[in-house]
Biopython code that builds the backbone (N, CA, C, O; Angstrom):
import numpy as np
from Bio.PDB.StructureBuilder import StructureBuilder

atoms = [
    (1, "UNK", "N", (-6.252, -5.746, 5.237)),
    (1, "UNK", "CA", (-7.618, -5.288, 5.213)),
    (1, "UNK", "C", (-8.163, -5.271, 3.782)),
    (1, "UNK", "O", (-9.313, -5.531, 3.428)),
    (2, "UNK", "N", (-7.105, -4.912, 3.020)),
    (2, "UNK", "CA", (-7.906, -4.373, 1.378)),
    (2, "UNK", "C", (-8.059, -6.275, 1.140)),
    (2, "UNK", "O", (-9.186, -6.770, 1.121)),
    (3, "UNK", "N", (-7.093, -6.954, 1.013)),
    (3, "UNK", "CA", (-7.102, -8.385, 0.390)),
    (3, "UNK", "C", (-8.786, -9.036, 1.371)),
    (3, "UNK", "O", (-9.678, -9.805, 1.011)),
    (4, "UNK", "N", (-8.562, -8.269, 2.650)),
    (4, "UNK", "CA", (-10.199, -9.061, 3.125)),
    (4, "UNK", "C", (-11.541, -8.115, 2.276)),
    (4, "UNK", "O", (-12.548, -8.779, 2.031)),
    (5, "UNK", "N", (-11.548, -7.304, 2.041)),
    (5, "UNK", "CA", (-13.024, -7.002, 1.341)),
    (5, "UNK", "C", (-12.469, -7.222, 0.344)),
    (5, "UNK", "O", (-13.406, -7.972, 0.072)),
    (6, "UNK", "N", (-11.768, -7.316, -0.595)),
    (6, "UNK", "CA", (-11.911, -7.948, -2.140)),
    (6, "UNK", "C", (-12.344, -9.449, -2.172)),
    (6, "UNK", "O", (-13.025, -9.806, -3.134)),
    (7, "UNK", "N", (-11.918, -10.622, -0.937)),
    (7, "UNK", "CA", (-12.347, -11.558, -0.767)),
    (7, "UNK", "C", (-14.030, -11.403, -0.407)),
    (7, "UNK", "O", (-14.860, -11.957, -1.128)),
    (8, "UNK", "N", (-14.311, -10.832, 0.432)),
    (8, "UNK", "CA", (-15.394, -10.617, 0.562)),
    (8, "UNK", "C", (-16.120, -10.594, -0.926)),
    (8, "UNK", "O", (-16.574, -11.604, -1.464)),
    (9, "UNK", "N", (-16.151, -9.228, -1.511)),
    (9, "UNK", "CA", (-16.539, -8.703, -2.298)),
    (9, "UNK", "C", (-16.736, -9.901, -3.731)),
    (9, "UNK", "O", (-17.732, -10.053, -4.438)),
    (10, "UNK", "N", (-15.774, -10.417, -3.782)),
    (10, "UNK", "CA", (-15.840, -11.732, -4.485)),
    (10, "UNK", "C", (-16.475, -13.043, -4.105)),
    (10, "UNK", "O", (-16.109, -13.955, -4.847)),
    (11, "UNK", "N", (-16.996, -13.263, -3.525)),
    (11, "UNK", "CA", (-17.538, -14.536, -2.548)),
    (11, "UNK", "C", (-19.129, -13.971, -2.804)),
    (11, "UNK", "O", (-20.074, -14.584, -3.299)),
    (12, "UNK", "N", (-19.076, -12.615, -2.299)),
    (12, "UNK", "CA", (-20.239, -11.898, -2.889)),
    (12, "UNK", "C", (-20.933, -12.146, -4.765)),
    (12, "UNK", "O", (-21.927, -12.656, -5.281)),
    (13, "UNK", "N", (-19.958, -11.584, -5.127)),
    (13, "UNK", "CA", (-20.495, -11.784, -6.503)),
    (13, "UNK", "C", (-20.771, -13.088, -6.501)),
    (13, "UNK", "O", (-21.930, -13.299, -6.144)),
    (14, "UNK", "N", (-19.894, -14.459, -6.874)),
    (14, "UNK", "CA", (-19.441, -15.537, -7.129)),
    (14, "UNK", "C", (-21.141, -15.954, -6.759)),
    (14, "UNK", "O", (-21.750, -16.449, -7.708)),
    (15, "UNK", "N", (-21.929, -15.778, -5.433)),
    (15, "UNK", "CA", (-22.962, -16.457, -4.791)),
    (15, "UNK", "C", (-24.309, -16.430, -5.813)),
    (15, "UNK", "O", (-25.262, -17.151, -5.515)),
    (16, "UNK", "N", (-24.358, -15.755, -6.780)),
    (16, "UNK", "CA", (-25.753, -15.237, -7.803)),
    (16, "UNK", "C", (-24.662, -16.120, -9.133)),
    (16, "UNK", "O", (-25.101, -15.806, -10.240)),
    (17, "UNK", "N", (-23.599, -16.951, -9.238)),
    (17, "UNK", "CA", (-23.131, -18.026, -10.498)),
    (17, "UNK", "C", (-23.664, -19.561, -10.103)),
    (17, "UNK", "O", (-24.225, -20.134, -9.170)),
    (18, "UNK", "N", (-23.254, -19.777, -11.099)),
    (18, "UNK", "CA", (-23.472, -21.322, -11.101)),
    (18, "UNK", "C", (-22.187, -21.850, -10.520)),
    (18, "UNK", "O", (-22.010, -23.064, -10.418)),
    (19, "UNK", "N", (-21.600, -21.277, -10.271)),
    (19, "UNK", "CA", (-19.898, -21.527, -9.650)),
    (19, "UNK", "C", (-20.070, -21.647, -8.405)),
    (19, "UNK", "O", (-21.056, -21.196, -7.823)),
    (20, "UNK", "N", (-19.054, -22.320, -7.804)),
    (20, "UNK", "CA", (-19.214, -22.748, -6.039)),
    (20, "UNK", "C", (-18.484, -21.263, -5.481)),
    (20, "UNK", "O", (-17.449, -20.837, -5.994)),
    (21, "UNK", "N", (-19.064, -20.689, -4.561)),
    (21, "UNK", "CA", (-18.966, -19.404, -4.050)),
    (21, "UNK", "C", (-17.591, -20.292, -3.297)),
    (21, "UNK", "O", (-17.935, -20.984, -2.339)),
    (22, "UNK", "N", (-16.264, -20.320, -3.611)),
    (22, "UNK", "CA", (-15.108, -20.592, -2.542)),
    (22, "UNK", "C", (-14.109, -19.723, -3.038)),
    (22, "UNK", "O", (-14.061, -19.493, -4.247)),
    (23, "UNK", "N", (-13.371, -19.255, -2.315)),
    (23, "UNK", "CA", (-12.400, -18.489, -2.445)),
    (23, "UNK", "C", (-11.367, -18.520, -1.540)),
    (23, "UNK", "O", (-11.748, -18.040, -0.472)),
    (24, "UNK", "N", (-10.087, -18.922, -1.507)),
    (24, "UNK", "CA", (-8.877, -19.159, -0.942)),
    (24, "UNK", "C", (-8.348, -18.103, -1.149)),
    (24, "UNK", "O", (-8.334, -17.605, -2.274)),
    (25, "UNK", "N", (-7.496, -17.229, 0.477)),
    (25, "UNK", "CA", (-6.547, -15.983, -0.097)),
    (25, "UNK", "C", (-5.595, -16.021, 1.270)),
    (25, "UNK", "O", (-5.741, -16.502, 2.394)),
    (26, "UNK", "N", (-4.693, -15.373, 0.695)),
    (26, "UNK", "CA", (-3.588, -15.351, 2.083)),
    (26, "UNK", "C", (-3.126, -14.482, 2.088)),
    (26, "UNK", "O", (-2.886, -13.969, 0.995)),
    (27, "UNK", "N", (-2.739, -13.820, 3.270)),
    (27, "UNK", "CA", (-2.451, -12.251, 3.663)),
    (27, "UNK", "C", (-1.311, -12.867, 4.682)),
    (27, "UNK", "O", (-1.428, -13.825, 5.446)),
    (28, "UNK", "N", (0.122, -11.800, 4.392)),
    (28, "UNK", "CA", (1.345, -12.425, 5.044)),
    (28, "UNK", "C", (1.082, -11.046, 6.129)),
    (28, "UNK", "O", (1.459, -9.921, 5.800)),
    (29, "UNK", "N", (0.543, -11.258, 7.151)),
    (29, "UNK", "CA", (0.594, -9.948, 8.125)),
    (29, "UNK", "C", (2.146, -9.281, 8.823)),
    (29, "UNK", "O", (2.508, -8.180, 9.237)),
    (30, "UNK", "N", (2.650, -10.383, 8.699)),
    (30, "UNK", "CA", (4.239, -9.658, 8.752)),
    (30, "UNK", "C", (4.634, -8.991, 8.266)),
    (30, "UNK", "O", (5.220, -8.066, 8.828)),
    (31, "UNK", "N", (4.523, -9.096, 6.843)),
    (31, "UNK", "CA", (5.054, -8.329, 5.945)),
    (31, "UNK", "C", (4.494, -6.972, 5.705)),
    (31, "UNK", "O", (5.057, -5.971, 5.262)),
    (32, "UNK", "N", (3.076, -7.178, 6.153)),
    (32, "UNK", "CA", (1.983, -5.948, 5.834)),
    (32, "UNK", "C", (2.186, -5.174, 6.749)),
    (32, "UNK", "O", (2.278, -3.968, 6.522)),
    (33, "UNK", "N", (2.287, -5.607, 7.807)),
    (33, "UNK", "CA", (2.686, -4.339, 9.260)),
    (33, "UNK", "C", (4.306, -4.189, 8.905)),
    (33, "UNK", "O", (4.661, -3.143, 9.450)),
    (34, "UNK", "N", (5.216, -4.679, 8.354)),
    (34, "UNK", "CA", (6.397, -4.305, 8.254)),
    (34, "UNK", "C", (6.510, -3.113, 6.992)),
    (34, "UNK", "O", (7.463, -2.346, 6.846)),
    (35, "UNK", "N", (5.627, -3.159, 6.376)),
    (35, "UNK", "CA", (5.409, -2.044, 5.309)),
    (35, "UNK", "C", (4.886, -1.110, 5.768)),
    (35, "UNK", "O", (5.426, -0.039, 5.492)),
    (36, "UNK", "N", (3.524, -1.059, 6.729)),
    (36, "UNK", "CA", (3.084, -0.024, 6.918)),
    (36, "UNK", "C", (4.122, 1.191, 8.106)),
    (36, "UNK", "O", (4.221, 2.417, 8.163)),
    (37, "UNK", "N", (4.876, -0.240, 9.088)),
    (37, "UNK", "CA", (5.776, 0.500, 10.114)),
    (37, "UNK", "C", (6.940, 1.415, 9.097)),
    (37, "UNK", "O", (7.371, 2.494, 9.504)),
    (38, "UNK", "N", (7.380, 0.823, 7.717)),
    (38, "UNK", "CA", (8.496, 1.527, 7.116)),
    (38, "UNK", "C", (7.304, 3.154, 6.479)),
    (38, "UNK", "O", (7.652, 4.278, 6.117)),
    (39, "UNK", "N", (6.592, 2.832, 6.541)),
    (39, "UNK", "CA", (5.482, 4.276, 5.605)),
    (39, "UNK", "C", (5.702, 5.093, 7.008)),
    (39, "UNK", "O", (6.471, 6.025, 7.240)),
    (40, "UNK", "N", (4.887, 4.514, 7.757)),
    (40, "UNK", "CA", (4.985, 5.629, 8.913)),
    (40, "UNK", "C", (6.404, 6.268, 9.539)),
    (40, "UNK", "O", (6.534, 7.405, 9.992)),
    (41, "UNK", "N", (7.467, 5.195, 9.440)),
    (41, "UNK", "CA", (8.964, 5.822, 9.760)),
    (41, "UNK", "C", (8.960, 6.690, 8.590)),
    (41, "UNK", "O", (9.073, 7.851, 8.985)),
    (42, "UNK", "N", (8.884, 6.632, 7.394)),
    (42, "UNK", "CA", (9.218, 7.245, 6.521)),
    (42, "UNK", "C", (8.494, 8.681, 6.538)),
    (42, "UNK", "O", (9.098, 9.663, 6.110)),
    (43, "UNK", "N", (7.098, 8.788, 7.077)),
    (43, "UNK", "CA", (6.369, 9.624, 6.962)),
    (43, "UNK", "C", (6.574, 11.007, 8.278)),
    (43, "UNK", "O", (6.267, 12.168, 8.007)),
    (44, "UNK", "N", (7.166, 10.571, 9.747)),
    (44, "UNK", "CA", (8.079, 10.673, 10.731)),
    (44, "UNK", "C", (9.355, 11.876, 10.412)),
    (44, "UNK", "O", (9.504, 13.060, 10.715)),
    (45, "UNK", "N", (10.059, 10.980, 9.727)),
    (45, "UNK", "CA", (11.250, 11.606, 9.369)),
    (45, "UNK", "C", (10.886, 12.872, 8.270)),
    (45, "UNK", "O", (11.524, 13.922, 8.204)),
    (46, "UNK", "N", (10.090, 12.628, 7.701)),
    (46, "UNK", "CA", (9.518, 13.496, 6.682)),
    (46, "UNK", "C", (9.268, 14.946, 6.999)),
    (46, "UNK", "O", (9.808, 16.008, 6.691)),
    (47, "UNK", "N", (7.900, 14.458, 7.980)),
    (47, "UNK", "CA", (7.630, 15.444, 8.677)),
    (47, "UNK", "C", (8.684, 16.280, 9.722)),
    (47, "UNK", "O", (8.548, 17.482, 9.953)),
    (48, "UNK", "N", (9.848, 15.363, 10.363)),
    (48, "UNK", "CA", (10.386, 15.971, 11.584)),
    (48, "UNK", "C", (11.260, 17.094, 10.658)),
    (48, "UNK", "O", (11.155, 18.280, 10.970)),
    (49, "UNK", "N", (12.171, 16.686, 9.453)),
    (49, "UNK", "CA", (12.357, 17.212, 8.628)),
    (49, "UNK", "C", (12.193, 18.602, 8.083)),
    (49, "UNK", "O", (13.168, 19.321, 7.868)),
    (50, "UNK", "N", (10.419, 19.136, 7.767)),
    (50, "UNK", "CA", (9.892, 19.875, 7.201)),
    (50, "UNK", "C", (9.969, 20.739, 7.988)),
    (50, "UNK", "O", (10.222, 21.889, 7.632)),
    (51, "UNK", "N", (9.685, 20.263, 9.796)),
    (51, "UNK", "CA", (9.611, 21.090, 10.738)),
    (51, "UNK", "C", (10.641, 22.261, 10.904)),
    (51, "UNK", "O", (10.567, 23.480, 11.064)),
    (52, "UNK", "N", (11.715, 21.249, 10.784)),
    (52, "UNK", "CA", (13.212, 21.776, 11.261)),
    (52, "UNK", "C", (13.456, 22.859, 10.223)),
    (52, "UNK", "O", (13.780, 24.008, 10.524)),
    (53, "UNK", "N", (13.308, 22.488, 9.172)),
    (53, "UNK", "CA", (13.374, 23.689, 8.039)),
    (53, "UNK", "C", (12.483, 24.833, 8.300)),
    (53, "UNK", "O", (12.834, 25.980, 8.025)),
    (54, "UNK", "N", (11.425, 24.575, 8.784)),
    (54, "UNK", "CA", (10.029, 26.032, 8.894)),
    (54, "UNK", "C", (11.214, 26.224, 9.947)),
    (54, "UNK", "O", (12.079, 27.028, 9.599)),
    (55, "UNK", "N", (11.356, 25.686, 11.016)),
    (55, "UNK", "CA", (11.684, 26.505, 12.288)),
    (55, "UNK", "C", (13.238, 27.192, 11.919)),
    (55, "UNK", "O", (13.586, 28.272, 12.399)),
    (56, "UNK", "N", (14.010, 26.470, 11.090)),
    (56, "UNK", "CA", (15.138, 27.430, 10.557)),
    (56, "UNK", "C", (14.847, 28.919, 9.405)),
    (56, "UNK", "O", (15.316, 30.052, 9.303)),
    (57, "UNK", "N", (14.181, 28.393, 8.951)),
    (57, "UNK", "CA", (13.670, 29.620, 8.500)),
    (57, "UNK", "C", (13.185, 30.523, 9.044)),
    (57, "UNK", "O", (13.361, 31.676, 8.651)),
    (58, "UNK", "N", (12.373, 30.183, 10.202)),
    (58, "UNK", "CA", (11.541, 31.277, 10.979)),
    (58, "UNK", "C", (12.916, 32.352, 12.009)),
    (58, "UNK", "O", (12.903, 33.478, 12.505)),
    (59, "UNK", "N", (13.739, 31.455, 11.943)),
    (59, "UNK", "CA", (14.378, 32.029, 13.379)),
    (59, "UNK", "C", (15.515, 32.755, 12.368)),
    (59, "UNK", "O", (16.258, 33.485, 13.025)),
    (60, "UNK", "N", (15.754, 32.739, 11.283)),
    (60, "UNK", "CA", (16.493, 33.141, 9.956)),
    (60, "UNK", "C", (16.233, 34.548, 9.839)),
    (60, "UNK", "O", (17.029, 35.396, 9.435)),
    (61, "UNK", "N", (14.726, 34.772, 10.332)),
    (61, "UNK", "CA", (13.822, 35.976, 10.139)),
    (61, "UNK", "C", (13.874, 36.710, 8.316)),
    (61, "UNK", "O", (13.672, 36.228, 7.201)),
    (62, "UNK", "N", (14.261, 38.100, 8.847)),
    (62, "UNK", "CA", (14.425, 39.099, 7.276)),
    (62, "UNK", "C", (15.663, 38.392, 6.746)),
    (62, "UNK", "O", (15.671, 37.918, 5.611)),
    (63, "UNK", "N", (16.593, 38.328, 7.472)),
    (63, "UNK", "CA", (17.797, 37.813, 6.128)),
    (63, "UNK", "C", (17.702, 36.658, 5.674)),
    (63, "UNK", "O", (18.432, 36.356, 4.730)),
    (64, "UNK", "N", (16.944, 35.864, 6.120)),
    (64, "UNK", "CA", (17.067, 34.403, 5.298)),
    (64, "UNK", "C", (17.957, 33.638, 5.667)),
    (64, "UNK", "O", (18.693, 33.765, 6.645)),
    (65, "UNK", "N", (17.919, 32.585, 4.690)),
    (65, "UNK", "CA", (19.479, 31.365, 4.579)),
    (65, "UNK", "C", (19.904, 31.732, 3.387)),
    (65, "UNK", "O", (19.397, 32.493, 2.563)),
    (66, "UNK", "N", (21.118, 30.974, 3.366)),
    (66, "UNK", "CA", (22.055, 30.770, 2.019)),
    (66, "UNK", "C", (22.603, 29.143, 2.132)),
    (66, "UNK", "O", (23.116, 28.572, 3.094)),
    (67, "UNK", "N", (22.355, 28.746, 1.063)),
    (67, "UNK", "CA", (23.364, 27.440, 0.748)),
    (67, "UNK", "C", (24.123, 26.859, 2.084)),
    (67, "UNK", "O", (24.069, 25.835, 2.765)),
    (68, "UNK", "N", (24.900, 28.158, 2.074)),
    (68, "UNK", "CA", (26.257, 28.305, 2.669)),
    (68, "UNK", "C", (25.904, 27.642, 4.187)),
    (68, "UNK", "O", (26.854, 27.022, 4.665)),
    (69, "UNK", "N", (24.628, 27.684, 5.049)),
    (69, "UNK", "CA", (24.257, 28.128, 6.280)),
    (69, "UNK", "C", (23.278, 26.892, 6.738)),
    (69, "UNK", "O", (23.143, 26.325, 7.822)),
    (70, "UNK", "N", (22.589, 26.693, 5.333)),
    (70, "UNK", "CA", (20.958, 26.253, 5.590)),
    (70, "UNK", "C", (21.375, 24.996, 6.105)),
    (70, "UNK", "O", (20.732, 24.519, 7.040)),
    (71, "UNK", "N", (22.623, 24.219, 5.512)),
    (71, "UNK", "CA", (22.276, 22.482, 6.376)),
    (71, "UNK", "C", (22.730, 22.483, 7.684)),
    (71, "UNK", "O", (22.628, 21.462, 8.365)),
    (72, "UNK", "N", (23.234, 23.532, 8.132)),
    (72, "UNK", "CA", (23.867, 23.379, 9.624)),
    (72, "UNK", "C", (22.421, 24.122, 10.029)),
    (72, "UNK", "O", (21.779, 23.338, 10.729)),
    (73, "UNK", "N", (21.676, 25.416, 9.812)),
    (73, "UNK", "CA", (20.498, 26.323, 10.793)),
    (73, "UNK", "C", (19.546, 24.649, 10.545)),
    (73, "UNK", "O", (18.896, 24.115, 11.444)),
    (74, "UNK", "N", (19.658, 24.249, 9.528)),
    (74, "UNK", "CA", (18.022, 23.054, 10.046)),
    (74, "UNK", "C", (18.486, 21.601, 10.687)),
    (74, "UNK", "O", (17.676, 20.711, 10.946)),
    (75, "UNK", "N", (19.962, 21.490, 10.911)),
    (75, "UNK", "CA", (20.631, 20.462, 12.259)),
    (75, "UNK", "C", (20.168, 21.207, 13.260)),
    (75, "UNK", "O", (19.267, 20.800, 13.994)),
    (76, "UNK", "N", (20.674, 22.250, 13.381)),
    (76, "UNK", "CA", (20.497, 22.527, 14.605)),
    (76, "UNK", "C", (19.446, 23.141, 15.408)),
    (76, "UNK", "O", (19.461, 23.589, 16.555)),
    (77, "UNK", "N", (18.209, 23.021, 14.218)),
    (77, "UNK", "CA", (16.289, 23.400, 14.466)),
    (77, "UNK", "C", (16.323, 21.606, 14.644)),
    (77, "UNK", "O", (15.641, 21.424, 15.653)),
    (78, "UNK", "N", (16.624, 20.727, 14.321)),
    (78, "UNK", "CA", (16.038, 19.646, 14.857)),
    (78, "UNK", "C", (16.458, 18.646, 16.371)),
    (78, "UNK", "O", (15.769, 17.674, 16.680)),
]
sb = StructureBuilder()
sb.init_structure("model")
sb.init_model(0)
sb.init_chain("A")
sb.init_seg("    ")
for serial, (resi, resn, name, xyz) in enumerate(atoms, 1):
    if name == "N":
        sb.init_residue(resn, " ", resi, " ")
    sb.init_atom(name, np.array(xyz, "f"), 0.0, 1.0, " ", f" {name:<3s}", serial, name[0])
structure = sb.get_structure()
């Protein structure tokens, strides 16, 4: 999407030169949805993550975690 309005946007200007308004560009869409699918996995895990920790904490109540506790209470919140 961004590489199509900068083409745009350039074809635009280019049209008020003495220059031939052409512009050649190539967008590998494979690659671009394979980036955005790794952001969103990444963003997924992130979040499922953050969850598991609030919800270990919450259920932790007044005493809290320790070191000792916390990576097994937020396995077993997720």
């Amino acid at each position: 999407m961004a590489t199509t309005l900068m083409a745009l946007s350039v074809t635009r200007h280019l049209r008020g030169q003495e220059l031939p308004a052409k512009l050649l560009s190539f967008t590998d869409n494979r690659q671009d949805a394979s980036l955005q699918a790794g952001h969103l996995n990444d963003f997924v895990e992130v979040v499922l993550l953050r969850a598991a920790l609030h919800r270990a904490c919450l259920q932790a109540g007044g005493e809290g975690l320790t070191h000792e506790v916390l990576r097994q209470r937020v396995f077993d919140a997720l």
